[in-house]
C-alpha positions in Angstrom: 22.1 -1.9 -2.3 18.3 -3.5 -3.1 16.4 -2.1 -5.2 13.6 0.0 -3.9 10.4 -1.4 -3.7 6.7 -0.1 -5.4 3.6 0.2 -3.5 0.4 0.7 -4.8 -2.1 2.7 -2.8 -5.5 1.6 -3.9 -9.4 3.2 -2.8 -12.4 3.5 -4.5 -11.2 6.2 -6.8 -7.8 6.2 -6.6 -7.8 10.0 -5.4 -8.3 11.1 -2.1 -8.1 7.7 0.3 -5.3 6.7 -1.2 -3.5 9.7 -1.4 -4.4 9.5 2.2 -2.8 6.2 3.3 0.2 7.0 1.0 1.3 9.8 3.2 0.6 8.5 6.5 3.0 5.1 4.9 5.2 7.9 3.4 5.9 9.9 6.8 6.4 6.2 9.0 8.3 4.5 6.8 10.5 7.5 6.6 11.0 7.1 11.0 11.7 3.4 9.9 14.4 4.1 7.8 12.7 3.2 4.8 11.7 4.6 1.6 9.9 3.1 -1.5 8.3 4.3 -5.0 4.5 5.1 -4.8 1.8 4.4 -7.2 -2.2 5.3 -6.9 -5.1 3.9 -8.5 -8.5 2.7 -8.2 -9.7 -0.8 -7.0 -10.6 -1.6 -10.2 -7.5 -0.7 -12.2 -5.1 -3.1 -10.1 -5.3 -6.0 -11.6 -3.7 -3.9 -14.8 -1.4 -2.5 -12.6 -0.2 -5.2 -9.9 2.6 -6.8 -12.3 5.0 -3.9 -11.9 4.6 -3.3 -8.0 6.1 -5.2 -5.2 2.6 -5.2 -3.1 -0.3 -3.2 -2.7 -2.3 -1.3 0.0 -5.8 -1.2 -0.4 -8.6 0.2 1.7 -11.5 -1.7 -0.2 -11.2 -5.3 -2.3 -9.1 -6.0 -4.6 -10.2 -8.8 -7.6 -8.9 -11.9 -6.4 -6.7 -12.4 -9.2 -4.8 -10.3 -8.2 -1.7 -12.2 -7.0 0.3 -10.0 -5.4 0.5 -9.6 -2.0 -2.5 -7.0 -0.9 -2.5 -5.4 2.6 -5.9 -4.4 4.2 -5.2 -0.5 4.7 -9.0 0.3 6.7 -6.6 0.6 9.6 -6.1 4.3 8.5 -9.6 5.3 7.7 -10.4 3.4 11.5 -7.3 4.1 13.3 -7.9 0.2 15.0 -5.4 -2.0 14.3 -2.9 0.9 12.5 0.3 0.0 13.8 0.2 -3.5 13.5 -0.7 -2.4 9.3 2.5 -0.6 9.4 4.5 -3.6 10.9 3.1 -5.3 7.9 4.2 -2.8 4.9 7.3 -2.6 7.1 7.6 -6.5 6.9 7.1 -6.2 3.2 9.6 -3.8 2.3 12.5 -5.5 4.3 11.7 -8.4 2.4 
């Protein structure tokens, strides 16, 4: 078996937004077949952060040294363009 993979959920403060996308992420995966480890944190802690996680879901920027691979997660605040967001984690997580 592979080993599970981390995501880190980042927003502005690393509370609500992300907790947000995390469970709407949680609950598809989960119809996908798939499950992961979840992290949370603000924009501006994930450049400290991005060396122990596999990607990271963001709904505002991320430093650009961060090199990791970062997903654009305004899909869930907007509800435009979610699905093809979820093919992307998905995409990620089979990797």
């Amino acid at each position: 078996m592979s080993r599970q993979k981390t995501i880190l959920f980042a927003c502005g403060t690393g509370i609500a937004t992300s907790t947000a996308v995390n469970v709407a992420v949680t609950e598809e995966m989960k119809k996908r077949g798939l499950t992961f480890n979840a992290q949370q944190a603000k924009a501006t802690e994930v450049p400290g952060l991005a060396d122990n996680v596999d990607f990271i879901v963001a709904t505002t920027p991320i430093s650009a040294s961060v090199t990791k691979p970062v997903i654009k997660g305004l899909a869930f605040l907007t509800g435009i363009g979610k699905d093809k967001v979820l093919d992307e984690i998905e995409a990620q997580l089979r990797k």
